[in-house]
C-alpha positions as CSV (number, residue, x, y, z in Angstrom):
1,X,0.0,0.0,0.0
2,X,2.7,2.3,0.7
3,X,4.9,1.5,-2.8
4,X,1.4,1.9,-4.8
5,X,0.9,5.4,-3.0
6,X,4.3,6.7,-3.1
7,X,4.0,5.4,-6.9
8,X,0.6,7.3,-7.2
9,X,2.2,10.8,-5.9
10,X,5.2,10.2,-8.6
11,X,3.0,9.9,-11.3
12,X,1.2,12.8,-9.7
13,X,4.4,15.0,-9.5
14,X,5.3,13.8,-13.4
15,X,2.1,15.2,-14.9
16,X,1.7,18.5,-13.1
17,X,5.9,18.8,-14.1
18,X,4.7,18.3,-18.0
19,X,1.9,20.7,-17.6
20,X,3.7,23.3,-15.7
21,X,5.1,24.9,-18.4
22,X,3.7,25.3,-22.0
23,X,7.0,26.4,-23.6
24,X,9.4,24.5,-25.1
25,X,11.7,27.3,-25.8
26,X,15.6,26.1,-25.1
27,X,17.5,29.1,-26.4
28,X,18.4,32.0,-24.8
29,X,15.9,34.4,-26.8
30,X,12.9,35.2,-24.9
31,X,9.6,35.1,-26.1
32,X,8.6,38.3,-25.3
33,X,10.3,40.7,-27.9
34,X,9.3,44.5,-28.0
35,X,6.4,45.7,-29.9
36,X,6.1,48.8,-32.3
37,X,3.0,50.7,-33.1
38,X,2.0,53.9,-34.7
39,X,-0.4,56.6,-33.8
40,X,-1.4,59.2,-36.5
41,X,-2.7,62.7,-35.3
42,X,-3.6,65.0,-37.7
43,X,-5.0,69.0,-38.3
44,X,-6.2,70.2,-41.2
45,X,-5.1,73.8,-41.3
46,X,-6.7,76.9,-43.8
47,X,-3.9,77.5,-46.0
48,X,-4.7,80.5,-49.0
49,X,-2.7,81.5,-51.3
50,X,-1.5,84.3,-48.5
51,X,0.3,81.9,-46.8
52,X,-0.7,80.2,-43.0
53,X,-2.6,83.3,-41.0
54,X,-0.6,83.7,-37.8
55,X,-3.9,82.7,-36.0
56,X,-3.6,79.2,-37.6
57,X,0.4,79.1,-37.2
58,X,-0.5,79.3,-33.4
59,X,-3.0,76.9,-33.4
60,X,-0.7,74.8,-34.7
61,X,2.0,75.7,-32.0
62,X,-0.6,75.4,-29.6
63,X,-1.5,71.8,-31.0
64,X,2.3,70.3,-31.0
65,X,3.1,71.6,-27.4
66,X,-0.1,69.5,-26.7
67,X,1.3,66.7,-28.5
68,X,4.4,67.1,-26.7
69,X,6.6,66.9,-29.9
70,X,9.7,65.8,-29.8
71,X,12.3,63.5,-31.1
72,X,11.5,60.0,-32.3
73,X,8.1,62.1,-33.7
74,X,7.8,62.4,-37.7
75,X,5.5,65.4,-38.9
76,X,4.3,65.9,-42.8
77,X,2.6,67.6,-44.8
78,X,-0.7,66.1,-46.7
79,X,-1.9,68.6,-49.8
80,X,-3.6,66.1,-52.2
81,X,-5.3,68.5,-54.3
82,X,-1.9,71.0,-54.0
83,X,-3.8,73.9,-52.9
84,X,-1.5,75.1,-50.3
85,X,0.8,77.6,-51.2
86,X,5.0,77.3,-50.5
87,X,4.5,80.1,-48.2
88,X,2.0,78.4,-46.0
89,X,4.3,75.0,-46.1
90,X,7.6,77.1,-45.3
91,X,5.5,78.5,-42.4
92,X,4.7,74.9,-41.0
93,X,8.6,73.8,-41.5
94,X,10.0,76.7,-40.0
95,X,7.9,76.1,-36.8
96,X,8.3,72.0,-37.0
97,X,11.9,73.0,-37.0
98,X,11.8,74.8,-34.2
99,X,11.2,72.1,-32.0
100,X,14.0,70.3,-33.7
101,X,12.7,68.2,-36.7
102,X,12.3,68.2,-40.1
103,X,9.4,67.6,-42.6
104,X,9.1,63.8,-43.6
105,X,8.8,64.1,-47.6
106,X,6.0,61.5,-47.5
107,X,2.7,61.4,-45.8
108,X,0.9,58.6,-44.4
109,X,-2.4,57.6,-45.6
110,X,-4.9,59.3,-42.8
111,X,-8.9,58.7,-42.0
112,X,-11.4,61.2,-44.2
113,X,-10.9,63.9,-47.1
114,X,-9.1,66.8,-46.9
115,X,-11.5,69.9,-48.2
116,X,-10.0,72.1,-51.1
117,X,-8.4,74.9,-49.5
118,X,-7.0,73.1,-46.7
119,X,-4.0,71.4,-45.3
120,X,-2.9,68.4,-43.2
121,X,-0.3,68.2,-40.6
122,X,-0.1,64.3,-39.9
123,X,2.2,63.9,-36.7
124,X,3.5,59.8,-36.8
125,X,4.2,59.1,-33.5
126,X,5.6,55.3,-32.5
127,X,5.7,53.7,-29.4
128,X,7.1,50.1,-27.8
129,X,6.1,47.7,-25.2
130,X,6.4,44.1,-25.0
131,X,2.7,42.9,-24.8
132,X,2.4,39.9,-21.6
133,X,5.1,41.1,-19.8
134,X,5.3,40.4,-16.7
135,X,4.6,37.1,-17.0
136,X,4.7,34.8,-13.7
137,X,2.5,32.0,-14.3
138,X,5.2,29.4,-13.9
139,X,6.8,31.1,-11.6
140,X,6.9,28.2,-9.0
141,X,7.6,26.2,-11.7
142,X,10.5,23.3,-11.9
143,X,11.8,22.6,-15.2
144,X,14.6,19.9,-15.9
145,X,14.5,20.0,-19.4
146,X,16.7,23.5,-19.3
147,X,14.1,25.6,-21.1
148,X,13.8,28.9,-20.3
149,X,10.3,30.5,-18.8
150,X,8.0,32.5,-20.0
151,X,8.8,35.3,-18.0
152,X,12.7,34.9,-19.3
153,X,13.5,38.4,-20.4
154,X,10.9,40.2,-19.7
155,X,12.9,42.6,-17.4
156,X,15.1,43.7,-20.1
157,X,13.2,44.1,-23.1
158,X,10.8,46.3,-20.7
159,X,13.2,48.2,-20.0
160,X,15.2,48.7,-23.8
161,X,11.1,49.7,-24.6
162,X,10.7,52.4,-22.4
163,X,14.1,53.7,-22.4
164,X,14.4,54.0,-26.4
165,X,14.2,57.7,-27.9
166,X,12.6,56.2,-31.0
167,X,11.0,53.3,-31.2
168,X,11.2,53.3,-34.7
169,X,15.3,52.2,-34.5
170,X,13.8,48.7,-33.1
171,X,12.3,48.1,-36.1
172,X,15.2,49.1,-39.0
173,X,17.8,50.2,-36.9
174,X,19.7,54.1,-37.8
175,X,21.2,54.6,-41.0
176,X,24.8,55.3,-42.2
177,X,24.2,56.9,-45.4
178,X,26.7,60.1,-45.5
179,X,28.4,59.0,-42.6
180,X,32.1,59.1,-42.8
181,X,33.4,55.9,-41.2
182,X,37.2,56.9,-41.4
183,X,36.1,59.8,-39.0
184,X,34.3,57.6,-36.8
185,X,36.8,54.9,-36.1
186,X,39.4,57.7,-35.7
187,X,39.4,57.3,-32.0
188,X,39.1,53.7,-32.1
189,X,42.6,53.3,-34.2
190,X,44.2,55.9,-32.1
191,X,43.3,54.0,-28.8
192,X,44.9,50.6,-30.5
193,X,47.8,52.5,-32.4
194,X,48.7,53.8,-28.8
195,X,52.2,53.0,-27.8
196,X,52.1,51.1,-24.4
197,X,54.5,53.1,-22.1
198,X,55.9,52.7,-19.0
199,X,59.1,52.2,-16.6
């Protein structure tokens, strides 16, 4: 009686040990990678062939201090029917610029028409998180079969999410072009090149 029941809690301990865990995931990658979405705001400004009134260049100020703009945001222009003069699109670039971007040369697709006579500012604004993080449902889990939990990296791609200035360099990374890489790995051969002195 004693063999069958210490047999019996065996088993017991067996099948709750393959149930425990629903991952079969041996490497060292977690499962839980950052995730990158995009939110589109837009404002359709009055833009005549006079250029963009003052009233609507501060509504527009007003509007991207609401926003918050900042880096990591992209902000064009949509004129579909190319009603807006090149006054009233210099006057939208010189105050994107003065929070420190540029105009994107292409514009997202937006929600609704844009009347004749008017223009739209699309701000394109990206954010991460790692969807299911934290994760502790196996926390009091035992595994033997050296795969890694659920939970396994959750900390740090948490953290790389929030900490990231743009979101968007998770997805395609910065790019090089009209970077001079003799200049940048100056330093770098002038650390190595360095003569090793001493007594």
């Amino acid at each position: 009686m004693r063999i069958v029941s210490m047999a019996l809690i065996t088993a017991l301990g067996l099948s709750v040990t393959a149930c425990g865990s629903t991952t079969a995931n041996r490497s060292v990658y977690s499962e839980r990678q950052p995730v990158v979405t995009k939110s589109n705001f837009v404002m359709d400004l009055s833009a005549g062939n006079g250029g963009l009134s003052a009233s609507e260049q501060n509504r527009l100020s007003g509007w991207f201090d609401a926003l918050e703009l900042g880096y990591g945001d992209r902000v064009s222009i949509d004129d579909p029917s190319y009603s807006a003069s090149a006054g009233a699109k210099a006057a939208v670039e010189n105050i994107v610029a003065s929070y420190g971007l540029l105009i994107s040369e292409t514009a997202p697709v937006t929600e609704g028409n844009i009347s004749p006579g008017l223009m739209r500012v699309v701000v394109t604004r990206s954010s991460a998180s790692v969807p299911g993080c934290p994760d502790y449902s196996h926390r009091s889990h035992t595994d033997f079969q050296a795969r890694t939990s659920a939970n396994y990296g959750c900390g740090t791609n948490s953290t790389l999410a929030a900490m990231i200035a743009n979101p968007e360099d998770l997805v395609r990374g910065e790019s090089a072009d009209g970077e001079d890489q003799t200049h940048a790995s100056k330093a770098i051969r002038a650390y190595r090149d360095k003569k090793v002195g001493g007594q």
